[in-house]
ROFIRO-509521 format. One record per atom (N, C-alpha, C): residue in three letters; z negated, y negated, x negated. Coordinates in steps of 0.05 Angstrom, whole numbers, plus 5000, padded with zeros to 4 digits. Layout:
! residues N
ALAZYX/...
END
This chain:
! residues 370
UNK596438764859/UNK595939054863/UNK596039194836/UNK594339404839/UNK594339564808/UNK596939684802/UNK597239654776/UNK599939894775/UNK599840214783/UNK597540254779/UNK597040484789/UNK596840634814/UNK596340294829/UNK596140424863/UNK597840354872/UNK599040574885/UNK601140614916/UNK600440564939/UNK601740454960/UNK601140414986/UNK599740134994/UNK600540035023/UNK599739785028/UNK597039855044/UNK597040065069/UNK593740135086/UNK592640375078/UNK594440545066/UNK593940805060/UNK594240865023/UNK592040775010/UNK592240584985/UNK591840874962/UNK593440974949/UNK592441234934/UNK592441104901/UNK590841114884/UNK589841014852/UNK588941294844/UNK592641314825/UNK592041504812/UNK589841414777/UNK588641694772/UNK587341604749/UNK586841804722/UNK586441794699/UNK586241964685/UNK589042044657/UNK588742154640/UNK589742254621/UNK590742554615/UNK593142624595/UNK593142934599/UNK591743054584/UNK589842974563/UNK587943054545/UNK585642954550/UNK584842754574/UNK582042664572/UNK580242814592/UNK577842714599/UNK576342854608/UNK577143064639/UNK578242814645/UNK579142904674/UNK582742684686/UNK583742844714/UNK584242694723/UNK583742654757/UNK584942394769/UNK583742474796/UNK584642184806/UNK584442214835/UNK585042054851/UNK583041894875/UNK583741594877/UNK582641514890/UNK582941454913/UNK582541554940/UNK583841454964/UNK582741204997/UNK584441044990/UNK582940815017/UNK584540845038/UNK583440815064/UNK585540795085/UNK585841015101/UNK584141185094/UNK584741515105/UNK583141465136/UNK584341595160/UNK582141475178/UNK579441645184/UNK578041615193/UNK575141835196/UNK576042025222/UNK574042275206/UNK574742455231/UNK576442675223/UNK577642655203/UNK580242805189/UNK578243045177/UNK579643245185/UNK577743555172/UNK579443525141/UNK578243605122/UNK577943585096/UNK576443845077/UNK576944025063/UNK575444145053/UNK576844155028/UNK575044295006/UNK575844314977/UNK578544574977/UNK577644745001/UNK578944895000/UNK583144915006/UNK582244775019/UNK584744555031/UNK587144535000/UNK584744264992/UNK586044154970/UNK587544264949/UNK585144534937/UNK584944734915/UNK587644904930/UNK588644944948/UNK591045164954/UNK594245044953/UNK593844704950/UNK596444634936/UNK595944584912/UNK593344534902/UNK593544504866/UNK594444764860/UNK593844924868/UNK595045254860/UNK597245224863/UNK599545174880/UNK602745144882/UNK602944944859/UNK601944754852/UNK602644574828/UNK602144724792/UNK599944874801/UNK600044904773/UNK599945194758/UNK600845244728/UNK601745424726/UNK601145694733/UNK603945854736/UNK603046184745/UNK603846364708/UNK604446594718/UNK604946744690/UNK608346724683/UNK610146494691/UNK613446554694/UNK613246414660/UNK614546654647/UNK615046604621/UNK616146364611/UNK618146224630/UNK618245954619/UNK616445734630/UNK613945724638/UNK612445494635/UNK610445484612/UNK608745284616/UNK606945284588/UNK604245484589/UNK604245484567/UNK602245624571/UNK598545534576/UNK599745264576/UNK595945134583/UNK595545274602/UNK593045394613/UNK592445564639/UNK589345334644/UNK589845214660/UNK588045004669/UNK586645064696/UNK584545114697/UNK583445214724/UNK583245014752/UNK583744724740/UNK584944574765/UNK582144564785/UNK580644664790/UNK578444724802/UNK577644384811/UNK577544324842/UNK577944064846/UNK575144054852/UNK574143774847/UNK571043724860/UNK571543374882/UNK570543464909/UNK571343224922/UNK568143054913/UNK568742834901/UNK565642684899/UNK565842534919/UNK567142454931/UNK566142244953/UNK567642184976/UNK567142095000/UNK568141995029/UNK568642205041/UNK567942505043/UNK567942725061/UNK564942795064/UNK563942835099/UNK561942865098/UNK561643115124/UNK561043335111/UNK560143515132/UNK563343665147/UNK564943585129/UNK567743715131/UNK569743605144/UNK568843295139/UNK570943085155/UNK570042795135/UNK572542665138/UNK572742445119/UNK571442295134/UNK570142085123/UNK567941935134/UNK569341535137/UNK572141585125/UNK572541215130/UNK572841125104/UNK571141145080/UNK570841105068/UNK572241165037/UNK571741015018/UNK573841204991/UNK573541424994/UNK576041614983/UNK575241824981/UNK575741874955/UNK573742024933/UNK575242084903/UNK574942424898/UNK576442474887/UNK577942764877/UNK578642804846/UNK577142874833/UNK577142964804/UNK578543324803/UNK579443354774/UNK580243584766/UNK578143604732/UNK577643754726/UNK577043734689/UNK578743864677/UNK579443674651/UNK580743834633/UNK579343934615/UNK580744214619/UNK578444434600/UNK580444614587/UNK583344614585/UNK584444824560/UNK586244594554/UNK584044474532/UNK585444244507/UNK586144324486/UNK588144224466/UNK588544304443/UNK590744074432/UNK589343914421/UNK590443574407/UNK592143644386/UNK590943874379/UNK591143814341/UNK594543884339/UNK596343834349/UNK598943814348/UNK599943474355/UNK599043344369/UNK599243134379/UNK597842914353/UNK595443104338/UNK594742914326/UNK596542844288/UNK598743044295/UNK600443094276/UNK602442914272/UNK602842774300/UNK605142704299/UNK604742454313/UNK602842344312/UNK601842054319/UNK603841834311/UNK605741794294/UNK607841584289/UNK610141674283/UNK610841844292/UNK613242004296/UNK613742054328/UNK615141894342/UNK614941874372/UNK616942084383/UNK616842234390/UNK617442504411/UNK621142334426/UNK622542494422/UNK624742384433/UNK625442484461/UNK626142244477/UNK626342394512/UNK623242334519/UNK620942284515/UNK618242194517/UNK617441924518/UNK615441794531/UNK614841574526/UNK612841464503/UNK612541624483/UNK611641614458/UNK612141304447/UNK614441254436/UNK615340964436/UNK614440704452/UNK615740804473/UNK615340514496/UNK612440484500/UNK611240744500/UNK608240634504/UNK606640564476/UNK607240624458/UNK606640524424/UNK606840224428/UNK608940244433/UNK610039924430/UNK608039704455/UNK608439834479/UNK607439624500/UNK604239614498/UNK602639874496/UNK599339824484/UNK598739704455/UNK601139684434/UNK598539644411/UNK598739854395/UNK599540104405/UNK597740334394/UNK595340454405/UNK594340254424/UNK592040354435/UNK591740654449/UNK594740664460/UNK594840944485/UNK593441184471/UNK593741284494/UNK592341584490/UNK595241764481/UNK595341834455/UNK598542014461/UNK597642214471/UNK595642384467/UNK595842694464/UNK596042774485/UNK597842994486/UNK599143064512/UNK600642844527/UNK601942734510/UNK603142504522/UNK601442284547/UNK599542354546/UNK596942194555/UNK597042104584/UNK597041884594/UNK597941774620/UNK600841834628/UNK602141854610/UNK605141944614/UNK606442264626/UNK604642344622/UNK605042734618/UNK604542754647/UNK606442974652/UNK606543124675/UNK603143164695/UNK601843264679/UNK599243284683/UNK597943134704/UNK598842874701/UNK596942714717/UNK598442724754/UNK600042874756/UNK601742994779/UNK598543154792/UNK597943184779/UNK595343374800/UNK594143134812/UNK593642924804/UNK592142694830/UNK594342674856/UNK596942644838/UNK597842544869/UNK597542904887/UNK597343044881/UNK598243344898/UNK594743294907/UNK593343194902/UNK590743204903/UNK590842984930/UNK592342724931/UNK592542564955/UNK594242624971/UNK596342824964/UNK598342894977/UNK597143105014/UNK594743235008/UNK594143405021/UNK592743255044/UNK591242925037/UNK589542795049/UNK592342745074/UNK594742615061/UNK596942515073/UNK598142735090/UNK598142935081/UNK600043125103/UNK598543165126/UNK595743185125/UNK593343235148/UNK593543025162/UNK593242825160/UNK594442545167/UNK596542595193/UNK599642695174/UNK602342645186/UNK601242925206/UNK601243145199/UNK600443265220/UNK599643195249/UNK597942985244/UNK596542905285/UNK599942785287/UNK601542765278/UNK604742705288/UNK607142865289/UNK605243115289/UNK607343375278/UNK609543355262/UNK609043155242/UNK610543085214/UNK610543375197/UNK612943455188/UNK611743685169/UNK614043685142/UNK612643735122/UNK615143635097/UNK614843845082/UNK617143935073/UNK618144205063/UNK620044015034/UNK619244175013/UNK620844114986/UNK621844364972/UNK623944384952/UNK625044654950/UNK627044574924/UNK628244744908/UNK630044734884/UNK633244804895/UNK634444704897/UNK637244734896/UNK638344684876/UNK638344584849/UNK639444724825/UNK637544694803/UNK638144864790/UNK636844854749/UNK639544974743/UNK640244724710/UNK640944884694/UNK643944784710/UNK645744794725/UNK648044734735/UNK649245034751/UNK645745174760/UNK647345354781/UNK646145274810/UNK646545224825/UNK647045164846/UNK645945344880/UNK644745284885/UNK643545444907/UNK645545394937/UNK646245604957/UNK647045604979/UNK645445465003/UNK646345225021/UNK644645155039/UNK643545435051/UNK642045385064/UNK640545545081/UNK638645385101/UNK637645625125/UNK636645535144/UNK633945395143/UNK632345275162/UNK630145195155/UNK627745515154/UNK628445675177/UNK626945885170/UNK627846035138/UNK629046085133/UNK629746185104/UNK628545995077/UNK628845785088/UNK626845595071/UNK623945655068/UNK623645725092/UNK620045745096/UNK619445995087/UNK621146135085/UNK620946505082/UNK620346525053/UNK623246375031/UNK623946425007/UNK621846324993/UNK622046144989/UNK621745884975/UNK618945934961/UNK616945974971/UNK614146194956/UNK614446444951/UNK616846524953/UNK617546814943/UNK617746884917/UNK619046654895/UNK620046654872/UNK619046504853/UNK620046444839/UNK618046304810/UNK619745974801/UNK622045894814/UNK623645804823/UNK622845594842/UNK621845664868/UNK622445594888/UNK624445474900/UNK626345674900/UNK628645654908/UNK629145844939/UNK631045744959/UNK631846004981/UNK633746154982/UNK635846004961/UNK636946264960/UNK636646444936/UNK635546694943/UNK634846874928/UNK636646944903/UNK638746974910/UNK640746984896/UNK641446844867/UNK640646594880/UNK641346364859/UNK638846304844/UNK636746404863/UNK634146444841/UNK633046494815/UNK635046774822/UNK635246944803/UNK636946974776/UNK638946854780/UNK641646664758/UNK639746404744/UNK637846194766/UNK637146074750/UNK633946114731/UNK632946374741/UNK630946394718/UNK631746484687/UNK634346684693/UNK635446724672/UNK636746484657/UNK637346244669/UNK638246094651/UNK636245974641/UNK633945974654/UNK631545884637/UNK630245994621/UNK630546234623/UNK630446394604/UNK631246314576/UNK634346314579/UNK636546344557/UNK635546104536/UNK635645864557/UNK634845574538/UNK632245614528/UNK630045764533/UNK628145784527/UNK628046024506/UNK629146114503/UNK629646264487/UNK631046244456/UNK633046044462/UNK634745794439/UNK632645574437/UNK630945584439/UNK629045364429/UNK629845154438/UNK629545154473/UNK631444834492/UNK629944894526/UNK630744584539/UNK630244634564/UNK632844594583/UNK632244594605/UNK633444594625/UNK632444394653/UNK633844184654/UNK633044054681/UNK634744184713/UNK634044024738/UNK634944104759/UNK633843854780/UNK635543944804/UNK634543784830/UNK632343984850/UNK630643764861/UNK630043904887/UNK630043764902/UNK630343864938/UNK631143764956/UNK628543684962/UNK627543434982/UNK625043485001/UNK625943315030/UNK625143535044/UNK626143435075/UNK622943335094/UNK623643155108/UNK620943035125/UNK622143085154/UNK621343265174/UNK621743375198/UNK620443255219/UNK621643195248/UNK619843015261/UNK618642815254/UNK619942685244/UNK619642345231/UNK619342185255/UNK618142025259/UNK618641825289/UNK621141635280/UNK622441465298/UNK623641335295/UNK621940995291/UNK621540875269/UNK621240585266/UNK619140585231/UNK619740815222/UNK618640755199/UNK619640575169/UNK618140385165/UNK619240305145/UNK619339965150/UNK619539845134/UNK618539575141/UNK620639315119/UNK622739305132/UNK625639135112/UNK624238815112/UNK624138715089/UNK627738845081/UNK627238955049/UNK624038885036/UNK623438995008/UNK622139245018/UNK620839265040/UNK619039535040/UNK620539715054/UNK623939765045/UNK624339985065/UNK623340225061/UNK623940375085/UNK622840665078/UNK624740775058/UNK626440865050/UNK627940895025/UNK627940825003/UNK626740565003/UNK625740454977/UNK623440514973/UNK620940534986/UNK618140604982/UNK618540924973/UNK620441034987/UNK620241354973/UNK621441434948/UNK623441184937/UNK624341244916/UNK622541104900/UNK620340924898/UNK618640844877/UNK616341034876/UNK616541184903/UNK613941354890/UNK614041614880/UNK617241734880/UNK618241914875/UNK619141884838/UNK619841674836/UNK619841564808/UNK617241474794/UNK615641554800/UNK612241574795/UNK612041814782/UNK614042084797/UNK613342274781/UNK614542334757/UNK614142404729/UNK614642414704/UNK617242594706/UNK619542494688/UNK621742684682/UNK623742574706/UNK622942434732/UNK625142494753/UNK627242164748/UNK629842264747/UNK631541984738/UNK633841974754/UNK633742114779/UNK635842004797/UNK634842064824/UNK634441964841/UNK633941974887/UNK635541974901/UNK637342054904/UNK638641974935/UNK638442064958/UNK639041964981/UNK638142025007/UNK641542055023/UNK640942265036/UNK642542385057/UNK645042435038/UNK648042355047/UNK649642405034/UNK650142335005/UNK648142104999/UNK648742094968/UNK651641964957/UNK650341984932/UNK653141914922/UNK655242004933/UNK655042244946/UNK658442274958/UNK660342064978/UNK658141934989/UNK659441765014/UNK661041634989/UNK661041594968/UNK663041394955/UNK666241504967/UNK666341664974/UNK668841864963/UNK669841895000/UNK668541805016/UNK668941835044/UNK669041635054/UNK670241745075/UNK671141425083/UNK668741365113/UNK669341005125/UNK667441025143/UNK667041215176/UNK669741285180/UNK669641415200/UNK668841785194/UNK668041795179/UNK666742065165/UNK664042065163/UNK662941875145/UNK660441765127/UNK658641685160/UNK660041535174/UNK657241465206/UNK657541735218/UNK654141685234/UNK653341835239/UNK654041895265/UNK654841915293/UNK655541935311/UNK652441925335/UNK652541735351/UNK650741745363/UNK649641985388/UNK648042085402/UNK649042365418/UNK646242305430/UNK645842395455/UNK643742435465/UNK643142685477/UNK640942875469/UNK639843125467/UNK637243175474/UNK637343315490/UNK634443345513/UNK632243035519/UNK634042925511/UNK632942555530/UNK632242355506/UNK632942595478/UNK633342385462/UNK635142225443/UNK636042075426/UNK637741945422/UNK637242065389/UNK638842195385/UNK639942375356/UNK642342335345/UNK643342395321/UNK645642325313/UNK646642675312/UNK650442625307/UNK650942895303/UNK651343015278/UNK650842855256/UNK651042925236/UNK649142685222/UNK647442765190/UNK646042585177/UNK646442465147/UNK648642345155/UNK649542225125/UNK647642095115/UNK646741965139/UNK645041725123/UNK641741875119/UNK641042085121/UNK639342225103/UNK636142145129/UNK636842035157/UNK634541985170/UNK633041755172/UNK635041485157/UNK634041295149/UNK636341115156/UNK636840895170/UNK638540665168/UNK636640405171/UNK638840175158/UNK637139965160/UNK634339935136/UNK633740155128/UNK630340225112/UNK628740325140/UNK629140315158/UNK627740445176/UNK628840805195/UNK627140945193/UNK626641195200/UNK627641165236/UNK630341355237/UNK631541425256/UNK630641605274/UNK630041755270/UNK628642055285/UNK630142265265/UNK631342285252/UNK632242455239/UNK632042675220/UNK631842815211/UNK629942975185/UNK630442785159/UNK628042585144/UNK628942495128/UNK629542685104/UNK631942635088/UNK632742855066/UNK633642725040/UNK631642825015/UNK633242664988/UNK633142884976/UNK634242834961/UNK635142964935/UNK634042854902/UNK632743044887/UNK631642844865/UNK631743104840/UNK633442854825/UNK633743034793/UNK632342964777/UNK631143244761/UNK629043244739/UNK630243304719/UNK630043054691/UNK631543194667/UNK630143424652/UNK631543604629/UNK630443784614/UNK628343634601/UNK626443794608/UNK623443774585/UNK624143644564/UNK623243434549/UNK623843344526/UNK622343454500/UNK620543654507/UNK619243744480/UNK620143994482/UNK622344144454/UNK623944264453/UNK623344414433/UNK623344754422/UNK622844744397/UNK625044674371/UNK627944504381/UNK629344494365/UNK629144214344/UNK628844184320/UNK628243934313/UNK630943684315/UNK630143594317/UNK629543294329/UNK629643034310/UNK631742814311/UNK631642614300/UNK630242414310/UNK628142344290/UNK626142074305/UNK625541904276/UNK624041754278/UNK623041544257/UNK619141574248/UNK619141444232/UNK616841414226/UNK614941154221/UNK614341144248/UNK613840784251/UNK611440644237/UNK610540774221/UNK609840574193/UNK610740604173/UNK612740714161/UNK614540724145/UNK617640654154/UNK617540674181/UNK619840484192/UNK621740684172/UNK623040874171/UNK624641104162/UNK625241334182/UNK627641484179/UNK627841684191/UNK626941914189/UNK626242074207/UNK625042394191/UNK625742634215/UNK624442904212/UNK626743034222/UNK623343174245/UNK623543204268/UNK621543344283/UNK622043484287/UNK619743704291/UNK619644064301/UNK617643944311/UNK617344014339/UNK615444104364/UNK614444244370/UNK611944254361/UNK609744494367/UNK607644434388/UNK607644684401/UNK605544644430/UNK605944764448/UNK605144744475/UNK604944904494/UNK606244694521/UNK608944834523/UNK611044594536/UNK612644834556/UNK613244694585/UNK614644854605/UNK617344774587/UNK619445044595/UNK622445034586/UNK623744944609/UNK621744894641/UNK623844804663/UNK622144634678/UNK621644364682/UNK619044354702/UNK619344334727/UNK621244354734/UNK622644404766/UNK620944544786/UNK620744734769/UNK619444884797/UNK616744804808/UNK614844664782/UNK612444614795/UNK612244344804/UNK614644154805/UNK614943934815/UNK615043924842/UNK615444224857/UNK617144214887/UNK613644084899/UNK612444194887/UNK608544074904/UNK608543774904/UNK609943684885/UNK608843394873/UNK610643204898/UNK613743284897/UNK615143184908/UNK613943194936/UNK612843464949/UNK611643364981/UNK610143154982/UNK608943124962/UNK605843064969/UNK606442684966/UNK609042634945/UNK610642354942/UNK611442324970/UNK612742474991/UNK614142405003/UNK612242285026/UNK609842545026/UNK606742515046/UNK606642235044/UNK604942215021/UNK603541915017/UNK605141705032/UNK607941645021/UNK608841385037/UNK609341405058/UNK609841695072/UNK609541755107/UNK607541565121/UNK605741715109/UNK602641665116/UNK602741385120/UNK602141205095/UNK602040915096/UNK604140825117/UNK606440895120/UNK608940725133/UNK607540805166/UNK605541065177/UNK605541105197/UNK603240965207/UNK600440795192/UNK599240685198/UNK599940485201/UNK602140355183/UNK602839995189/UNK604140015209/UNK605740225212/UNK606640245245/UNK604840305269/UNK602840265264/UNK600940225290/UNK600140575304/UNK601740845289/UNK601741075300/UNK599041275289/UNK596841175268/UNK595241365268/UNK593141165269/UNK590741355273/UNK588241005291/UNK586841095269/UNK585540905274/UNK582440855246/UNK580841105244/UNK580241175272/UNK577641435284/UNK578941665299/UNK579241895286/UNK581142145295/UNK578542265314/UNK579742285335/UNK578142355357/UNK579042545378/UNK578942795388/UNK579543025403/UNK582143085398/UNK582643125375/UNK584543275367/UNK584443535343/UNK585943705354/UNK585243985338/UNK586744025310/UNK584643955283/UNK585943925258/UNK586144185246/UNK585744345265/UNK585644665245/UNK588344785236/UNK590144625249/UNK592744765249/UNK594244755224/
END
């Protein structure tokens, strides 16, 4: 399998650079019959990419998606489907400054080292956030998908910066959460953390955070043990997206600290179905999907391109030297991650729900407008 592609029936090959022509995605496995339009697509690349909030970058990239292939007449046809974006507000000539001087907190290095030299750095190339618009680009194919299963996945910020957001309800989730620049629900805490993004952005620094993403009406039997659990498939594709370096599901690290008659879940049966009363285990035991709301948690570190300089080397002179970072760099990337993270969680839905025998090849009298 390519390194690039995800999924065993529901196969997504991401593709492209953050400075090259384009990027875009390839998709197999989608079934026919599925309504599809550009328009669709283009209204989560908008949630992904940037608005006017003083701490993101300032590339303004029009994202403008073109479906070339496997939709026909406003339904996917069976076949590949591919999805391009163009890149059109480039500007190298910073990147081309600093070609052997590798960016610290970046994969500048590791990828120097493992191509040759060959990579593409600029804009940190295959590495850079950027190429997050393919998967939000397959993410939309996947949710339309989970939909004929009234699957629905909601992602959101509960901290930047080390302030901390208040649970809240699922309607307050759905209310807030496009309200702010953040995407955060509680308003409150919203508002504490743009200022801290502010502040670090302002000291020439960033700021990382977590966001939550919950999967609602999950069936019970997803996931396939004992290497393909569902927990493990969502944390490799969730670790696909750039910057994110910790996952956990349901209680998390805390169960360390609890004991077992706390940490299980209690079994209960509720209008004829078999529910737990509480979800430590995050909707997932075994690697397979309980009925539960699946729920993780995933931390994004601070931006690594900072304007404060920076100790790095100079790898043909094999010496040390001192970097300043110039360019057009978010001070938080949290917020526009919350798109990327659904659309991670979509995809391996999707695939886990076809090997489970629950979505058919040919979508047939069912109403996709919803």
């Amino acid at each position: 399998m390519s390194a690039n592609t995800i999924g065993a029936m529901f196969k997504v090959t991401s593709f492209g650079e953050s400075h090259g022509r384009c990027v875009g995605t390839i998709i197999e496995g989608c079934p026919a019959g599925l309504r599809i339009s550009e328009d669709m697509v283009q209204k989560e690349l908008e949630r992904r990419r940037t608005d006017q909030s003083s701490f993101l970058t300032q590339r303004k990239e029009e994202d403008k998606v073109e479906i070339v292939s496997g939709i026909f007449n406003g339904f996917t046809t069976g076949s590949p489907i591919c999805m391009i974006v163009w890149n059109k507000d480039i500007d190298s000539s910073t990147y081309e400054k600093i070609t052997f001087t590798p960016r610290p907190g970046h994969a500048d290095f590791t990828a120097y080292t493992k191509y040759g030299g060959f990579n593409d750095y600029r804009g940190g190339g295959r590495f850079s956030g950027r190429i997050t618009a393919s998967f939000v680009m397959a993410g939309v194919v996947a949710k339309k998908m989970l939909a004929l299963l009234s699957i629905e996945i909601l992602a959101y910020t509960v901290e930047i910066a080390g302030v901390k957001a208040k649970p809240k309800t699922l309607k307050e989730i759905k209310d807030n959460v496009e309200s702010n620049s953040v995407r955060c629900a509680d308003l409150t805490a919203a508002q504490r953390m743009v200022e801290a993004i502010n502040k670090a952005r302002d000291e020439g620094d960033s700021v990382g955070g977590v966001v939550e993403g919950v999967a609602l009406n999950v069936p019970v039997g997803l996931g396939e043990p004992v290497f393909d659990t569902l927990e493990g498939e969502l944390a490799k594709a969730i670790f696909a997206i750039p910057a994110v370096k910790a996952v956990e599901f349901g209680s998390g690290f805390k169960v360390v600290g609890m004991r077992g008659s706390e940490n299980n879940d209690a079994f209960i049966v509720e209008g004829g179905k078999v529910i737990t009363k509480s979800n430590n285990s995050g909707g997932i035991l075994g690697g397979i999907s309980n009925g539960m709301p699946i729920v993780c948690r995933i931390a994004f570190k601070p931006t690594p391109s900072i304007l404060k300089s920076q100790s790095t080397i100079d790898l043909i002179r094999m010496k040390p030297v001192t970097l300043k970072i110039r360019g057009r760099h978010d001070s938080c990337i949290v917020p526009r991650a919350v798109p990327v993270v659904e659309s991670m969680i979509a995809i391996v839905l999707a695939d886990h729900a076809i090997r489970t025998g629950l979505i058919p090849r040919v979508v047939k009298g069912v109403n996709l407008d919803r």
